[in-house]
C-alpha positions as CSV (number, residue, x, y, z in Angstrom):
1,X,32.0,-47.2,-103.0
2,X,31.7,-43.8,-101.2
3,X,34.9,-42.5,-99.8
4,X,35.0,-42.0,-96.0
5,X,37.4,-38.9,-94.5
6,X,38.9,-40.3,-91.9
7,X,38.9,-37.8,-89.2
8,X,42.3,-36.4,-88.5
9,X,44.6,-37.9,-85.7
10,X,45.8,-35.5,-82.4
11,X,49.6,-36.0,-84.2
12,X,48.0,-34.5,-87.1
13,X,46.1,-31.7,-85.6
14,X,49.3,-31.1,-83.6
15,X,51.0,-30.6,-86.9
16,X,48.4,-28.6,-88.5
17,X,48.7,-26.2,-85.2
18,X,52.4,-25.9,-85.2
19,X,52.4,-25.2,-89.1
20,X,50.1,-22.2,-88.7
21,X,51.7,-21.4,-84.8
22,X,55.1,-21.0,-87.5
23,X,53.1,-18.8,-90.2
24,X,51.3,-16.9,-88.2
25,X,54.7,-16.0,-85.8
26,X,57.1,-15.4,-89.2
27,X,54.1,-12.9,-90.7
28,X,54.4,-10.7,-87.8
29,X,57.9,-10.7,-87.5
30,X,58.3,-9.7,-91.1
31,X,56.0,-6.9,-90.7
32,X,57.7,-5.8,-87.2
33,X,61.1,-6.1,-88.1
34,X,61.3,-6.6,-92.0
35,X,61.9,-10.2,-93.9
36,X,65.6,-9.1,-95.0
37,X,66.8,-9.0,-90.9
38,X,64.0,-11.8,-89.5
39,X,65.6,-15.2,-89.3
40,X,64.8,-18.5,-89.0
41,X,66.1,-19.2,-85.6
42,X,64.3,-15.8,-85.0
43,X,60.7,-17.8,-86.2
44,X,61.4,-20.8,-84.0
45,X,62.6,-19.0,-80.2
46,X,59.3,-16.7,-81.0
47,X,57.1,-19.1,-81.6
48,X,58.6,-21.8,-79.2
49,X,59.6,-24.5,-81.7
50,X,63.1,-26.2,-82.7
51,X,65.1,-24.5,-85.3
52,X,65.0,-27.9,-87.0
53,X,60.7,-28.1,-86.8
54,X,60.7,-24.8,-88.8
55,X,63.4,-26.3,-91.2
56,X,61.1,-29.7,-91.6
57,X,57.7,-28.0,-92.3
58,X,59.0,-24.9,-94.3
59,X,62.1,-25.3,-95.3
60,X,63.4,-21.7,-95.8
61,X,61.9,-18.4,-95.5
62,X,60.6,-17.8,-99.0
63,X,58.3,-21.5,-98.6
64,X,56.6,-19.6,-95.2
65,X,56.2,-16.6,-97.4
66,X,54.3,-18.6,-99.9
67,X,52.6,-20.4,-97.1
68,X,51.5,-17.1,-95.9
69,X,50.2,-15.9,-99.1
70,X,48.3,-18.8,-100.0
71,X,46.4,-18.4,-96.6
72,X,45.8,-14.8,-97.9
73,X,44.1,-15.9,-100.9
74,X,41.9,-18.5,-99.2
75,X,41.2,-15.7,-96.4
76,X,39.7,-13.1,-98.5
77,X,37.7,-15.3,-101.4
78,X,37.8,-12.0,-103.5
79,X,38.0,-14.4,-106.6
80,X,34.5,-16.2,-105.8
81,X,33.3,-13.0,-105.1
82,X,34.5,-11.0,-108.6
83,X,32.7,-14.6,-110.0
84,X,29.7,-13.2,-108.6
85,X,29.8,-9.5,-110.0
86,X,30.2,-10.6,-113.3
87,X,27.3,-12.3,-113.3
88,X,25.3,-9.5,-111.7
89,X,23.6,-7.5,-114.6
90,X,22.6,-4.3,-112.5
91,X,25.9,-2.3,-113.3
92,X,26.2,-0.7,-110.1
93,X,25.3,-4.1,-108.0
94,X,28.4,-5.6,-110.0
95,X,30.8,-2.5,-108.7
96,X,29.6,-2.7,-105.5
97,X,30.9,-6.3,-105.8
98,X,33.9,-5.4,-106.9
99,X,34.3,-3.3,-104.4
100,X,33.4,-5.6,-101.5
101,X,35.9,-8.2,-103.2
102,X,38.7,-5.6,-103.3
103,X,37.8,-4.5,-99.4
104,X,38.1,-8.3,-98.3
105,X,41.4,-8.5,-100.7
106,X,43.2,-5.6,-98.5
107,X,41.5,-6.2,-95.1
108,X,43.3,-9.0,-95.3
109,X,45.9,-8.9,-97.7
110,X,47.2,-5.1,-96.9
111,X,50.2,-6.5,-94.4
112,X,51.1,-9.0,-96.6
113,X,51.8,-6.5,-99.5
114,X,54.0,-4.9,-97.0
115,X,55.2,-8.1,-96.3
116,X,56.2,-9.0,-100.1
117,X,57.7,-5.5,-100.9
118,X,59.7,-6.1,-97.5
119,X,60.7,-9.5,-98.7
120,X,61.3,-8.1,-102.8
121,X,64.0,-5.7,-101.7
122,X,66.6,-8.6,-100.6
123,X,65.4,-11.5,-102.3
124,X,65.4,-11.8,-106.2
125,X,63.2,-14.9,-106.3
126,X,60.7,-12.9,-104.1
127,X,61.0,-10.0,-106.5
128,X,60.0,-12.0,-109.0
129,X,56.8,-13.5,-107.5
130,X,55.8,-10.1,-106.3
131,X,56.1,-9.0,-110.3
132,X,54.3,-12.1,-111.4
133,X,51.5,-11.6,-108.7
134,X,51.3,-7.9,-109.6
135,X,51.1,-8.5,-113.3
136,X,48.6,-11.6,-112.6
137,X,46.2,-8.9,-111.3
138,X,46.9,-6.6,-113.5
139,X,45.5,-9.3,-116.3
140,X,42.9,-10.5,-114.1
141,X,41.1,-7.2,-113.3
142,X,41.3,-6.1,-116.8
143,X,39.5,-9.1,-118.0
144,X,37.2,-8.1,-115.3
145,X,36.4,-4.5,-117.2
146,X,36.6,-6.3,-120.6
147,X,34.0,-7.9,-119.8
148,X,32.1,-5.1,-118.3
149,X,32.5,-3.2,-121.4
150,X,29.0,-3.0,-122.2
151,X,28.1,-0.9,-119.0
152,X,30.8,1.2,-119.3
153,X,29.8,5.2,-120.4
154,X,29.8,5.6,-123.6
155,X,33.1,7.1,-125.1
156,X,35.4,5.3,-122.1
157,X,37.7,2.8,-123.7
158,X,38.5,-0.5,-121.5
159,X,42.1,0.6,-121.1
160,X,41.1,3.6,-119.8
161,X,38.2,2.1,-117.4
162,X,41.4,-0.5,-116.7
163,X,43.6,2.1,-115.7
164,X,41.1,4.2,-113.5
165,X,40.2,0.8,-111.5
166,X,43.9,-0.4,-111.2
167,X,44.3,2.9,-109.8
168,X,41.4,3.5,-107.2
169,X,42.0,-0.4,-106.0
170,X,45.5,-0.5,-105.0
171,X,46.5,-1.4,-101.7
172,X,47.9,1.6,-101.1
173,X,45.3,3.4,-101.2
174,X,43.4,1.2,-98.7
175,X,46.2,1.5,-96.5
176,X,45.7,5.4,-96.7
177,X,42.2,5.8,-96.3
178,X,41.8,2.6,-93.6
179,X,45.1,2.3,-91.8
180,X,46.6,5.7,-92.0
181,X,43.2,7.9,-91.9
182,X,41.4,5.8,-89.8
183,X,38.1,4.8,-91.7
184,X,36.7,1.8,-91.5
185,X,36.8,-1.2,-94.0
186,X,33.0,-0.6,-94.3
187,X,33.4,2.9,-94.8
188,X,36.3,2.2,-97.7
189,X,34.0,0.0,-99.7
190,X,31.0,2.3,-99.6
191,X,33.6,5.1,-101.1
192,X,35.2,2.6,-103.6
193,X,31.4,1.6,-105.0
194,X,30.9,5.3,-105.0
195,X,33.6,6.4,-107.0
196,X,33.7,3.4,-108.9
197,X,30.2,4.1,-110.2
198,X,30.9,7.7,-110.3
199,X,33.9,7.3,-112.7
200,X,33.1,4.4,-114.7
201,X,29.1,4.0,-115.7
202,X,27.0,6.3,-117.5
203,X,25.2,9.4,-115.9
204,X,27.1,9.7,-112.8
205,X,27.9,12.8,-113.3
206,X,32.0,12.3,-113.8
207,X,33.9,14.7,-116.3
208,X,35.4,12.3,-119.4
209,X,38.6,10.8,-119.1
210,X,41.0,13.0,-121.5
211,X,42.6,10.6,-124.1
């Protein structure tokens, strides 16, 4: 028998809204006034809820955080996305990919970096998941090259291609080039395919990598 979804119930709805209201009001608090000084009570006047709603749907500061980075990931789809490069065979279709996925990753994921470094310099436990997330990508993007080995130029070892494309996709650099110098998130990811290509596939023109 096929299951029906039931559709949601106005208490429901109302809870959904005043879940994200919460998120949404903590996120730009942390990133106006830091996580380490922002307070609960701080959340709930700014957003217009009881202390004690906050308390009920998040518990403590570090469960928004989580809240806040989970919407993140479902926000920018940049792991769908890296899906599809890899099964691109034109090499410089499958960096442009990357590059889209890595664009979509910071336009929307930039603050919250801020956020988590905010939150890592008074809070062990969020010290901790910022390590774990950092290392995670670290892993996940040079499985990404591993298997991209193939198209690499010849002579450029995976650790090194690693390396370069750890380098060239860090936040901060999108938060130089986009929020600092004042390019646009299209004009980022045309640069990123660009120098992407240029340092990493054969006959682009790049000087070799020194060992």
């Amino acid at each position: 028998m096929e299951h029906v979804k039931r559709p949601l119930t106005y208490r429901q709805r109302q809870a959904l809204a005043t879940q994200q209201l919460i998120m949404e009001t903590a996120q730009a608090l942390f990133l106006e006034q830091g996580y380490g000084i922002t307070t609960i009570e701080a959340i709930a006047a700014t957003a217009g809820v009881a202390v004690s709603t906050v308390y009920a749907i998040y518990k403590n500061k570090r469960s928004i955080l989580k809240a806040i980075r989970e919407a993140w990931h479902l926000e920018s789809g940049q792991r769908d996305i890296y899906q599809q490069a890899l099964e691109e065979t034109d090499a410089r279709r499958r960096l442009a990919l990357a590059a889209h996925a890595t664009r979509r990753q910071w336009q929307s994921g930039a603050s919250m970096m801020l956020i988590y470094e905010s939150a890592a310099a008074v809070d062990a436990e969020a010290a901790a998941e910022l390590k774990v997330a950092e290392d995670g990508r670290r892993r996940f993007m040079g499985a990404f090259i591993q298997q991209t080995t193939s198209m690499l130029r010849p002579g450029l070892h995976p650790a090194q291609a690693s390396a370069v494309y750890l380098s060239l996709t860090r936040p901060e650099v999108y938060r130089e080039l986009v929020t600092v110098a004042g390019w646009s998130p299209d004009t980022y990811e045309r640069w990123l395919a660009e120098v992407l290509t240029s340092q990493l596939l054969p006959d682009a023109g790049a000087d070799p990598i020194p060992d």
